[in-house]
C-alpha positions as CSV (number, residue, x, y, z in Angstrom):
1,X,85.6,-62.0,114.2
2,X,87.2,-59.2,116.3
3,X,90.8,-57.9,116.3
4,X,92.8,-58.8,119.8
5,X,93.6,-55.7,121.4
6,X,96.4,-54.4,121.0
7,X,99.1,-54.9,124.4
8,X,100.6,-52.0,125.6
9,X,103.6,-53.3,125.9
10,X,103.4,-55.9,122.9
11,X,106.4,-58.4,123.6
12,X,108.6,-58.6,120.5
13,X,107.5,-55.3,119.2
14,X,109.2,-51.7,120.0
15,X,106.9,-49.4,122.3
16,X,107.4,-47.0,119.5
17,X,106.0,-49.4,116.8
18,X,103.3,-50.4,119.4
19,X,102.1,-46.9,119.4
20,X,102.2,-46.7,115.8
21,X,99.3,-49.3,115.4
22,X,97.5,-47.7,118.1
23,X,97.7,-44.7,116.2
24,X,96.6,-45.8,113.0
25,X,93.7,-48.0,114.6
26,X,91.0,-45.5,115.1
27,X,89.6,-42.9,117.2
28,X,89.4,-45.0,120.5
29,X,91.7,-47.7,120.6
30,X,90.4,-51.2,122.6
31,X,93.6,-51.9,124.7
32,X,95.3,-54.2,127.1
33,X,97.7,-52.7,129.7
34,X,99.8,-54.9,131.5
35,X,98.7,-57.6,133.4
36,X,95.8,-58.4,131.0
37,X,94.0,-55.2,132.0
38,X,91.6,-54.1,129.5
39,X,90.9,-50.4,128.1
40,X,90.7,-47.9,125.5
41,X,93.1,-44.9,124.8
42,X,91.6,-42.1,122.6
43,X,94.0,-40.8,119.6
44,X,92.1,-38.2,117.7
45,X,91.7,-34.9,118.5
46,X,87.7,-35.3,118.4
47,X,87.9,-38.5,121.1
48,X,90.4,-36.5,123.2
49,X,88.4,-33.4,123.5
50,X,85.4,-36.0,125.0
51,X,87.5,-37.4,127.0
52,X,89.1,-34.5,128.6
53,X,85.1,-33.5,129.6
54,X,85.2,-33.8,133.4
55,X,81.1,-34.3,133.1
56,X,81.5,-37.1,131.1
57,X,85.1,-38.9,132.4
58,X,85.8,-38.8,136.2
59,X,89.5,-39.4,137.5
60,X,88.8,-41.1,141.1
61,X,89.4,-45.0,140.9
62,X,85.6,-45.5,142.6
63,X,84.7,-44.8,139.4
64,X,85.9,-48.2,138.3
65,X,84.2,-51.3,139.7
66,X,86.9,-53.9,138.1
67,X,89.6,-51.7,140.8
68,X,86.9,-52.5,143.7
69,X,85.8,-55.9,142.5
70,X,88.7,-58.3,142.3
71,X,88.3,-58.2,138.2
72,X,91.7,-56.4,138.6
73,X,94.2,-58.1,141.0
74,X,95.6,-56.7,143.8
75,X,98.8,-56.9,143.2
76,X,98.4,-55.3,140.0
77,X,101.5,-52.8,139.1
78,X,99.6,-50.1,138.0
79,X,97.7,-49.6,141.2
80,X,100.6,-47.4,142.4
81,X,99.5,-45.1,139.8
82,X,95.7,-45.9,139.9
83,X,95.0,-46.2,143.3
84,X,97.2,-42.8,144.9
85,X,94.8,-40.5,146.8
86,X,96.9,-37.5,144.7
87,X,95.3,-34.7,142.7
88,X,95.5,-36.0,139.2
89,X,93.2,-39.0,140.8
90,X,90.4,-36.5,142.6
91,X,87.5,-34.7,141.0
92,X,85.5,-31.7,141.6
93,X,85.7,-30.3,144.7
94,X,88.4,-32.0,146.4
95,X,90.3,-31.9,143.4
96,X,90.0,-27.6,143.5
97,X,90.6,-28.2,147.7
98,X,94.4,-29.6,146.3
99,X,95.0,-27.6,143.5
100,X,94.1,-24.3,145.2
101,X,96.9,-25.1,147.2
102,X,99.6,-25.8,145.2
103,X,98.8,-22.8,143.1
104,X,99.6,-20.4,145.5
105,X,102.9,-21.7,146.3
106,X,103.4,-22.7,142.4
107,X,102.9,-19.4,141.2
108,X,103.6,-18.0,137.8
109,X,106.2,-15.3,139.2
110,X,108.2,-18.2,141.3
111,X,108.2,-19.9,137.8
112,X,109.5,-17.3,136.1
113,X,112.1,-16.6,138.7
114,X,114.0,-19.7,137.8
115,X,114.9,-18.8,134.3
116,X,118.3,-17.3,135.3
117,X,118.7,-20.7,137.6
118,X,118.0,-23.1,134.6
119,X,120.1,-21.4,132.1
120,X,123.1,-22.1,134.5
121,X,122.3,-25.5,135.2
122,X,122.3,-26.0,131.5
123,X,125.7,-24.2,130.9
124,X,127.0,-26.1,133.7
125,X,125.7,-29.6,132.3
126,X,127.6,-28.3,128.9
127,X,130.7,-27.3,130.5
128,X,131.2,-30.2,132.3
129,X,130.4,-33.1,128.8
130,X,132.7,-35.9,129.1
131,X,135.8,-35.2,126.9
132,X,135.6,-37.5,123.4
133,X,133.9,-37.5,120.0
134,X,130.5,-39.0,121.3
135,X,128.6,-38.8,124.6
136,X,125.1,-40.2,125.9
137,X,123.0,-37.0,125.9
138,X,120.7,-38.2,128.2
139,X,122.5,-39.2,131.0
140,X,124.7,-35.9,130.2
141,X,121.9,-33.5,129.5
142,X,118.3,-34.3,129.5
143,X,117.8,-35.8,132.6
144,X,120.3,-34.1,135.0
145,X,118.7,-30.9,134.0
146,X,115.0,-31.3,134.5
147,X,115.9,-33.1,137.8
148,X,117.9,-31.1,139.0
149,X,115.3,-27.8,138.3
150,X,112.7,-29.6,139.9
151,X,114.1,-30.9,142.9
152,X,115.9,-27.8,143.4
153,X,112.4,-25.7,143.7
154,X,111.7,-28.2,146.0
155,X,114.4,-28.0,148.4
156,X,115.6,-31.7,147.8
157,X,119.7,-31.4,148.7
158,X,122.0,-33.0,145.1
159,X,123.1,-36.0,147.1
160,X,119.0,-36.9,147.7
161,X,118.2,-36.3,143.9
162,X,119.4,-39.9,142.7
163,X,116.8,-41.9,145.2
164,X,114.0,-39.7,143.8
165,X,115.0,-40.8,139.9
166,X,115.3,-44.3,140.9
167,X,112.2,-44.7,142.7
168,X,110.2,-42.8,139.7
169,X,111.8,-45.3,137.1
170,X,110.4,-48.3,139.1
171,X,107.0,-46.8,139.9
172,X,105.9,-45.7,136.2
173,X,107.6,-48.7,134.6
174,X,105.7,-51.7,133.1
175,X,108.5,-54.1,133.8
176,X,108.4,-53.9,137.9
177,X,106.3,-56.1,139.9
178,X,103.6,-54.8,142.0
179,X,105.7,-55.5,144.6
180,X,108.3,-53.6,143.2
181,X,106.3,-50.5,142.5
182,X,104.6,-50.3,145.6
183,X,107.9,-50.1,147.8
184,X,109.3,-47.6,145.9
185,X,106.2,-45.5,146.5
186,X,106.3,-46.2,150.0
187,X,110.0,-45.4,150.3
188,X,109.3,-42.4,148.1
189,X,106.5,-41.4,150.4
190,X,108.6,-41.9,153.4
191,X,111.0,-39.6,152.5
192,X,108.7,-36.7,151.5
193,X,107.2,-37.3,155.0
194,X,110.9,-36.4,156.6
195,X,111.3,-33.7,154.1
196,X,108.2,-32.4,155.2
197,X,109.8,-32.2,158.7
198,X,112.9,-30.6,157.6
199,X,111.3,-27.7,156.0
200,X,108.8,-27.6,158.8
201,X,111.7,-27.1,161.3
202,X,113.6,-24.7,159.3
203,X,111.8,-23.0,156.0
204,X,113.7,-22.0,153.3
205,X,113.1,-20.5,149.8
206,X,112.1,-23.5,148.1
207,X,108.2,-24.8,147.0
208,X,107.8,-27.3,149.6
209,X,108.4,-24.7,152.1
210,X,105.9,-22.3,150.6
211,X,103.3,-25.7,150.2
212,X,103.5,-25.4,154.1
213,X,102.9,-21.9,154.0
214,X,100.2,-22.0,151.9
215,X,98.6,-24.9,153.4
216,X,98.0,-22.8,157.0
217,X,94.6,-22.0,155.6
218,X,93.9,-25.2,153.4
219,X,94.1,-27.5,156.3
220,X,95.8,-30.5,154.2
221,X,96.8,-33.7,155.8
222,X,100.8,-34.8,155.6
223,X,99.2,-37.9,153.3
224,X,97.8,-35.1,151.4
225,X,101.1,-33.2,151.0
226,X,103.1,-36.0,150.6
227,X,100.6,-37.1,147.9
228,X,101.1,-33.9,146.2
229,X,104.9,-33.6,146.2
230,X,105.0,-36.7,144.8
231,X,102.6,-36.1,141.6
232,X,104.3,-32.6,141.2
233,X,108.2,-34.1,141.4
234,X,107.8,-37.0,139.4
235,X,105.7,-35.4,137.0
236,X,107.5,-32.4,137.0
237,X,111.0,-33.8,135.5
238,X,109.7,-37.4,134.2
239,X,108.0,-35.9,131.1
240,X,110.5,-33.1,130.4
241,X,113.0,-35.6,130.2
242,X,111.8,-37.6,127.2
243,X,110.5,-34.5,125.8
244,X,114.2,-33.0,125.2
245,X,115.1,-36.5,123.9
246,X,112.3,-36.9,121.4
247,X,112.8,-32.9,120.3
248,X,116.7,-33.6,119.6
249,X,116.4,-36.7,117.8
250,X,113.0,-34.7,115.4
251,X,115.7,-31.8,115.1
252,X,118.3,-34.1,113.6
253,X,115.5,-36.0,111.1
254,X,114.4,-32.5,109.9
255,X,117.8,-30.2,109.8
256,X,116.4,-27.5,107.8
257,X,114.1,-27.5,110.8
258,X,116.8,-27.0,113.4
259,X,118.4,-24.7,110.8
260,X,115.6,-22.3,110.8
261,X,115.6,-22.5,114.8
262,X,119.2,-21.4,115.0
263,X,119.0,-19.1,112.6
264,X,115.1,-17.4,113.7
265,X,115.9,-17.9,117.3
266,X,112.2,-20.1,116.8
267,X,113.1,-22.6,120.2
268,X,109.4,-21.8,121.6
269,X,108.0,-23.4,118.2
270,X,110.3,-26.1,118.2
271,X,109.5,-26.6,122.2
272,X,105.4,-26.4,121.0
273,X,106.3,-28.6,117.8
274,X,107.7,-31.5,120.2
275,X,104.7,-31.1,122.1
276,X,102.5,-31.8,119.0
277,X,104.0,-34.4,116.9
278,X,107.1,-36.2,119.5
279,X,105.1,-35.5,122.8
280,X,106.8,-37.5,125.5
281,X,103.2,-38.6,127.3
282,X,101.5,-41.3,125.4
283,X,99.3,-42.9,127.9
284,X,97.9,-40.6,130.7
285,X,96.9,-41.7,134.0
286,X,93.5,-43.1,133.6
287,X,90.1,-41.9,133.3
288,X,86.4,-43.7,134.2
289,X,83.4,-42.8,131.7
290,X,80.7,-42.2,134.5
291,X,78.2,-43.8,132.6
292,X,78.3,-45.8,129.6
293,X,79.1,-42.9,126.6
294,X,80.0,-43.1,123.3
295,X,83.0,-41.2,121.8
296,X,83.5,-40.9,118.4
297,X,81.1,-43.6,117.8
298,X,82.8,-46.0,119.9
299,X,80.5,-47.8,122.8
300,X,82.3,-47.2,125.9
301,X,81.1,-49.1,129.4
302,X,80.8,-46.7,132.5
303,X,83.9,-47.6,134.5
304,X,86.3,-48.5,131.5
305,X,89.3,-47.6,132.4
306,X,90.5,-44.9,129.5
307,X,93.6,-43.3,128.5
308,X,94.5,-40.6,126.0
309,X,97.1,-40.3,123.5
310,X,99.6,-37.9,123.9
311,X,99.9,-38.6,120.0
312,X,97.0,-36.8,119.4
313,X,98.7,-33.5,117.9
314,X,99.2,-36.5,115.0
315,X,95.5,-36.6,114.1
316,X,95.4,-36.1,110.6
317,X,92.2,-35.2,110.6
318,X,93.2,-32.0,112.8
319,X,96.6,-31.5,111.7
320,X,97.7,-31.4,107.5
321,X,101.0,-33.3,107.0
322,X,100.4,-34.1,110.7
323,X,103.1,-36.8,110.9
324,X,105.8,-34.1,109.8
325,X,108.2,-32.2,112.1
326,X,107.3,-28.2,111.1
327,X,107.6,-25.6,113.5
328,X,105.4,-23.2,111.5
329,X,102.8,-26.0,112.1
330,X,99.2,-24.4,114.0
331,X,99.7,-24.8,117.8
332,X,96.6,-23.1,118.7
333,X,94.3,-25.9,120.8
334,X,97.3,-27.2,121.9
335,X,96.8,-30.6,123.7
336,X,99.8,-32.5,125.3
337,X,99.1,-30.6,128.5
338,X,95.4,-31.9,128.7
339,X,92.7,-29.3,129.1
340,X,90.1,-28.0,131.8
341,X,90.7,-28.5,135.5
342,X,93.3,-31.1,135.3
343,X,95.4,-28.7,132.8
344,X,99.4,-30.0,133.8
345,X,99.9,-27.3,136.2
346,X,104.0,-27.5,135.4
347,X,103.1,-26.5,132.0
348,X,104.8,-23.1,132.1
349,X,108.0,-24.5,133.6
350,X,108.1,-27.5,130.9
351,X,107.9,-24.9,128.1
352,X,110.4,-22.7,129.6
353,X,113.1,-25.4,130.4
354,X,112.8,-27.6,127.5
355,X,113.3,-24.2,125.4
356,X,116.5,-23.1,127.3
357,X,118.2,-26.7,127.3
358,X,117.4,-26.5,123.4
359,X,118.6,-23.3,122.9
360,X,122.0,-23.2,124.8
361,X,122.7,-27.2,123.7
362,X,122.3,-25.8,119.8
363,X,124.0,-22.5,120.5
364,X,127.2,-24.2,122.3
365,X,127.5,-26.8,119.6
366,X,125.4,-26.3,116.5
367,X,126.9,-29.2,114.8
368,X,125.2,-31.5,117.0
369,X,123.9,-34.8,115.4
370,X,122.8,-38.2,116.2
371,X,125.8,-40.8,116.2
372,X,123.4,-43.7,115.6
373,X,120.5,-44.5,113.3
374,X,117.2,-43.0,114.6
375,X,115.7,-46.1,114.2
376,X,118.3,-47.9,116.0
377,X,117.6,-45.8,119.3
378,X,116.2,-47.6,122.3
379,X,113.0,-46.2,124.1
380,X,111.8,-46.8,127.4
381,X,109.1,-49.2,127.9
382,X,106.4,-46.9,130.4
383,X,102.9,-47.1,130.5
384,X,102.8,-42.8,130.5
385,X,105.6,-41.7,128.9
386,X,108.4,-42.4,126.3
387,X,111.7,-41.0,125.5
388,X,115.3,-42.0,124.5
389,X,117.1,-44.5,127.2
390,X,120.3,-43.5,125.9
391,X,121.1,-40.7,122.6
392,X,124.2,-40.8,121.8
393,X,125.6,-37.7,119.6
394,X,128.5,-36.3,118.4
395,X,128.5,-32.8,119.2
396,X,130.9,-31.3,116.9
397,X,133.5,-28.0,116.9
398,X,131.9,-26.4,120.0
399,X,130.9,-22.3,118.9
């Protein structure tokens, strides 16, 4: 008799214990998303590596007959995220027609330009803690400062920021309707479409400004661009957020850990660390085998929908003592960021800012610590990513 599959979200369980058993269950995990979706997620490092081969798994929904056929409903939640025409869902060369755009306004210089910028958001975020023994460190830190980067580089004005966090929470969680998720992605898109207008009527140093610019020669519809702004916001701060999270609460489980960090100046190896063993992603957006494969001798059907684990840096059979937080741990092959054409193009700017916030939080108060029991910490409940919904932490004498 077969084992159910295992629900991503199982009710009465913690996400974070749900992902345990998907982790200890094999190479390619049998799965059912919400709604009664079926699937497969690959953990190890072996299954992950197939998976990420753009020959073998395609990204476009067509791929899927159970999208096209009725098998899945509708009104399912997840089509917001399965069905967008953006660039994480295109292959080959329409996928390089979006990208190549992008990455000339997303350039490595512009990134690099904003480490002066992030550093003062993150003293600012510091300066300005609520006065008292314990604050939330999320709502204080971790999420006003990748927001505010990335909407910044966009050109979205502070007062707009709030919308753009809302609608993201509705869209990539498992508890909204399809209903639910589908307006906030048409209000979402709606309001890229107007700030498309604004910057089209008067430019200004931001990315969506040089997306225009670079788009002169590309030829890229407004869906297209809107499409594309939406990915690269909500990607571009929805990840980082958890990541910081996850990294702070591994740094308080392992203090001779963050000891070494403060004392070696080793924030890139914690950053690179997180990414390995507390990676915020755990369930990427989808991938189809095009034919029926197997990987790591698991039968898959051509059109399964299939995830990957961004739990993968765990594989023990990579990784020795691959559940424990080390930053002198073997990055090379690193994974969290995928690999091959769909390599997470905000890759650079998630290493840089998740390595300042650490940095200047540990350097302004070193005496940071949880104020609750690790396990005792709520998670979100998100079909992509996980992270802390609230952390709260005594910060201590500040230095």
């Amino acid at each position: 008799m077969s084992e159910p599959l295992i629900q991503l979200p199982t009710p009465g369980e913690s996400i974070l214990e749900t992902h345990e058993r998907i982790l200890r269950a094999g190479e390619i995990v049998p799965i059912e998303l919400p709604g009664g979706v079926p699937a497969c997620i690959a953990v190890s490092h072996r299954a992950v590596s197939e998976v990420l081969d753009d020959k073998v798994f395609g990204k476009h929904p067509s791929l899927c007959p159970a999208l096209r056929d009725g098998t899945i409903p509708a009104d399912w939640p997840l089509r917001a995220l399965t069905d967008a025409e953006h660039m994480l869902n295109q292959d080959g060369a329409e996928h390089r027609r979006l990208r190549q755009t992008i990455n000339k306004a997303f350039t490595p210089a512009r990134v690099a330009a904003l480490e002066p910028r992030i550093q003062q958001i993150a003293d600012e975020l510091i300066d300005n803690f609520p006065a008292g023994d314990e604050i939330d460190l999320i709502a204080n830190y971790t999420t006003p400062l990748p927001v505010r980067v990335i909407c910044e580089l966009f050109g979205v004005p502070a007062d707009e920021q709030p919308k753009l966090k809302n609608w993201t929470l509705t869209i990539v969680s498992v508890t909204s309707t399809g209903e639910e998720a589908q307006a906030a992605m048409a209000a979402m898109g709606g309001y890229f479409a107007e700030l498309l207008q604004r910057k089209r009527a008067e430019p200004g140093d931001d990315l969506t400004s040089a997306l225009l610019a670079a788009n002169e020669e590309n030829e890229l519809t407004d869906e297209e661009l809107i499409s594309m702004l939406w990915l690269v916001i909500v990607a571009g701060h929805e990840t980082t957020v958890h990541l910081l999270g996850n990294a702070v609460v591994a740094l308080r489980e392992y203090p001779e850990q963050l000891a070494r960090a403060q004392a070696e100046n080793r924030w890139a190896d914690v950053v690179e660390e997180a990414l390995r063993c507390r990676s915020s992603v755990v369930g990427t957006l989808t991938r189809y085998p095009r034919t029926d494969v197997t990987v790591a001798g698991v039968h898959i059907a051509a059109g399964t929908p299939t995830l990957w684990h961004g739990g993968v840096g765990r594989d023990p059979l990579r990784y020795p003592d691959a559940d424990v937080f080390d930053i002198d741990h073997e990055h090379k092959d690193q994974l969290a960021f995928g690999r091959g054409p769909h390599f997470c193009l905000g890759a650079p700017l998630a290493r840089m800012e998740s390595r300042i916030a650490l940095a200047t939080l540990f350097a302004r108060y070193p005496e940071l610590d949880l104020a609750v029991d690790p396990k005792d910490i709520e998670y979100t409940v998100q079909i992509s990513t996980v992270g802390p919904v609230a952390l709260p932490v005594r910060p201590g004498p500040a230095a």
